[in-house]
C-alpha positions as CSV (number, residue, x, y, z in Angstrom):
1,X,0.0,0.0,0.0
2,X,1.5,3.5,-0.6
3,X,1.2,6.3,2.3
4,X,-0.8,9.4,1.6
5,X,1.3,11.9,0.1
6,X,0.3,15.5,2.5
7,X,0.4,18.5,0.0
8,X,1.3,21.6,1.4
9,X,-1.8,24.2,1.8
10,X,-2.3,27.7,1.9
11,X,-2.8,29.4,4.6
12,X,-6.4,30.4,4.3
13,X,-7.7,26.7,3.4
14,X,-5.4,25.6,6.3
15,X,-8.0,27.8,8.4
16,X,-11.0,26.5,7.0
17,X,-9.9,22.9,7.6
18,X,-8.6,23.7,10.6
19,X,-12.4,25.3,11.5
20,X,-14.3,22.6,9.7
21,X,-12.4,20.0,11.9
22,X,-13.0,21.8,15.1
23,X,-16.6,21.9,14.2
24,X,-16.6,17.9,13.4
25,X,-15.0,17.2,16.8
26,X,-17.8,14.7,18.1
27,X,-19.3,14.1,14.8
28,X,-17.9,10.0,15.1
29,X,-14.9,10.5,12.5
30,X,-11.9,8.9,14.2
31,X,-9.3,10.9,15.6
32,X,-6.6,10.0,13.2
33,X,-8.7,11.2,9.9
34,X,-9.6,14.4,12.1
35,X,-5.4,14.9,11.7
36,X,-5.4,14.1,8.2
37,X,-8.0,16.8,7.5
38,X,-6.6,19.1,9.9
39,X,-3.0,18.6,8.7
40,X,-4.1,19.3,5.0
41,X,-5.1,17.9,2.2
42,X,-5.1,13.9,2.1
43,X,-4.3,12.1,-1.1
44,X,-3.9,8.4,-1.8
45,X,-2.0,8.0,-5.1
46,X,-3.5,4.5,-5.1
47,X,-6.9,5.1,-5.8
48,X,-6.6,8.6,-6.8
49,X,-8.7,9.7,-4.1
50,X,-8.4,13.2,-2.1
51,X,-10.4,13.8,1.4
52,X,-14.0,14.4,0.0
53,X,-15.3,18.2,0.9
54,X,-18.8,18.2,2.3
55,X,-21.4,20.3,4.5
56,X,-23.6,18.9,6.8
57,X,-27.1,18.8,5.6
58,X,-29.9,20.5,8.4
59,X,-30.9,17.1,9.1
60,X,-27.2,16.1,10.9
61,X,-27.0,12.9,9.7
62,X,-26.4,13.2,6.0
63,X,-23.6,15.5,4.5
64,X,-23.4,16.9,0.5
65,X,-20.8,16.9,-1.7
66,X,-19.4,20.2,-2.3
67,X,-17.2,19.8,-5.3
68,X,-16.5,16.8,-7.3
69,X,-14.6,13.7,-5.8
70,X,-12.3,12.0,-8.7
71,X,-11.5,8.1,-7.5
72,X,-9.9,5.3,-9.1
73,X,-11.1,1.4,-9.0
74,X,-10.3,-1.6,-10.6
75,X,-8.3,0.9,-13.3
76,X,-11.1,2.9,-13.9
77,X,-11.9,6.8,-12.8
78,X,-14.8,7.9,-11.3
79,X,-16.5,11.0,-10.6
80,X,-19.1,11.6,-7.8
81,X,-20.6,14.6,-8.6
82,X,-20.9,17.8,-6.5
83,X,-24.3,18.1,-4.5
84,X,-24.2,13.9,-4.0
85,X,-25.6,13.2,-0.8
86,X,-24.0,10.8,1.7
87,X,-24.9,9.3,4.8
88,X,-22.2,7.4,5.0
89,X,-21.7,3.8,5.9
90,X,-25.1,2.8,7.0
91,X,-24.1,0.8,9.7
92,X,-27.9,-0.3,11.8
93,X,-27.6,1.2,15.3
94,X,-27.3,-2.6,16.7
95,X,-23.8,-3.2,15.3
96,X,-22.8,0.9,15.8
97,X,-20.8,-0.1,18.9
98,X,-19.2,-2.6,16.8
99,X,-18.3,-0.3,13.9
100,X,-19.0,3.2,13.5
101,X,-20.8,5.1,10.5
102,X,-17.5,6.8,10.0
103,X,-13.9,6.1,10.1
104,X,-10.7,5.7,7.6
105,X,-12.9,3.7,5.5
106,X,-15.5,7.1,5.4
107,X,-14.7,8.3,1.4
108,X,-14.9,4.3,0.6
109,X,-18.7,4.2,2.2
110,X,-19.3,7.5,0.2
111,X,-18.0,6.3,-3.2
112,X,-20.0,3.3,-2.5
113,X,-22.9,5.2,-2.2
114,X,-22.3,6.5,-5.5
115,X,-21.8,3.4,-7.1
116,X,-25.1,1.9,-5.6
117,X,-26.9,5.3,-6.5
118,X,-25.3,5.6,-10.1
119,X,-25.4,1.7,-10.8
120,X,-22.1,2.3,-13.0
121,X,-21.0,-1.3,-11.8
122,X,-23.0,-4.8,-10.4
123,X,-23.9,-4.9,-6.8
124,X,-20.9,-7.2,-6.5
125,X,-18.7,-4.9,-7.8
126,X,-20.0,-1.8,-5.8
127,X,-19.5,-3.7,-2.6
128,X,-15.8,-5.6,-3.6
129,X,-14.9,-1.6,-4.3
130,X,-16.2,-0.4,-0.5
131,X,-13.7,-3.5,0.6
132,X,-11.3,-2.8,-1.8
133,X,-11.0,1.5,-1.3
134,X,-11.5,1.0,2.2
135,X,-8.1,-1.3,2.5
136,X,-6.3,1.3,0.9
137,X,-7.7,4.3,2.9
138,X,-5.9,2.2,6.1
139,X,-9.4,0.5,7.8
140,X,-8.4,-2.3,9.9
141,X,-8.8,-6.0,8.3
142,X,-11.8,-6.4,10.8
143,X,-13.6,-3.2,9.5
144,X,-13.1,-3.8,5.7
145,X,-14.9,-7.2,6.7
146,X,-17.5,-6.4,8.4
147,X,-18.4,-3.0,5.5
148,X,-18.1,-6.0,3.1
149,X,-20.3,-8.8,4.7
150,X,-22.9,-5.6,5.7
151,X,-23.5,-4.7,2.4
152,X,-23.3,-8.3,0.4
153,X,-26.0,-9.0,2.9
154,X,-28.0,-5.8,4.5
155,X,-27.3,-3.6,0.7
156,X,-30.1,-5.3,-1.3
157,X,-32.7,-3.0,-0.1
158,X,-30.6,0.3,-1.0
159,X,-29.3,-1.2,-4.4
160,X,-33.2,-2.6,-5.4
161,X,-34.5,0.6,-4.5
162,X,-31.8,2.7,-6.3
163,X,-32.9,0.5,-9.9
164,X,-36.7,1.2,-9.3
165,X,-36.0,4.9,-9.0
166,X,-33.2,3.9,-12.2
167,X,-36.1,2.3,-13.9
168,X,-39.4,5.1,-13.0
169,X,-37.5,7.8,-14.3
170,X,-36.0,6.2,-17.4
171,X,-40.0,5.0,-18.3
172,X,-41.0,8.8,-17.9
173,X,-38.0,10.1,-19.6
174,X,-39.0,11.9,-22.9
175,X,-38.0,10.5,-25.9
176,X,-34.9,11.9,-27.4
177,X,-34.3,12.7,-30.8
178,X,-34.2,9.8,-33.2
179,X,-35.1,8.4,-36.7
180,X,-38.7,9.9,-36.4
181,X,-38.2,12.7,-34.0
């Protein structure tokens, strides 16, 4: 695995992560991503990935995208787009005192999302890439595990209901241009 490689910030967005990690302080995230935000900004040369920059929506559970994230998987590039909402890994209160909604493995739960919301790869493939992005991001063997098994078993509800809304609006989708139109 390579290490992050820490670019060197500006003063001013030093501040503003500085204040955005001061206001996080009990928001869950572990301590040692609260020092890779605060200490600038993180990016993993192995999956092309920088710290995703967000605001909390009003309801305090779920956060937005506020400018693209670019990742890399399986030797392909992604892009979530800006305004993607997250609520990270959706971890059922029963097993949060086993693992938390957020952690090293937090930008892996939120390109997950994407891929479940997007349905750019299989179901298979979305999960393999939370296990896979999470390794690299440093989780622990036992938290890449358990984000795997979660979602191979718990993420048929979010992926099914994902390809409903997939399928609605493609049936009410206007018809573009074509040989008659």
């Amino acid at each position: 695995m390579t290490d992050p490689i820490i670019i060197k910030l500006t003063e001013s967005r030093e501040r503003e992560l500085r204040r955005i990690a001061a206001s996080i302080q009990d928001s869950g995230i572990y301590p040692e991503v609260l020092e890779l935000i605060s200490a600038g900004e993180n990016y993993n040369e192995e999956c092309g990935m920088s710290w995703p920059r967000l605001a909390l929506l009003p309801d305090g559970t779920r956060e937005v995208l506020t400018e693209d994230l670019h990742f890399m998987w399986n030797g392909i590039f992604y892009v979530v787009p800006r305004g993607f909402v997250t609520d990270w890994a959706s971890v059922p209160r029963l097993f949060r005192r086993v693992i938390n909604q957020r952690g090293a493995y937090s930008a892996a739960a939120l390109c997950h999302d994407w891929l479940y919301f997007s349905g750019s790869t299989t179901k298979l493939q979305a999960d393999t890439a939370l296990f896979d992005l999470a390794k690299v991001l440093g989780a622990n063997a036992f938290d890449q595990r358990a984000l795997y098994w979660g979602v191979r078993v718990g993420g048929f509800m979010a992926w099914n209901h994902y390809r409903k809304l997939e399928k609605a609006r493609s049936a009410t989708a206007p018809a573009g241009p074509g040989l008659f139109g």
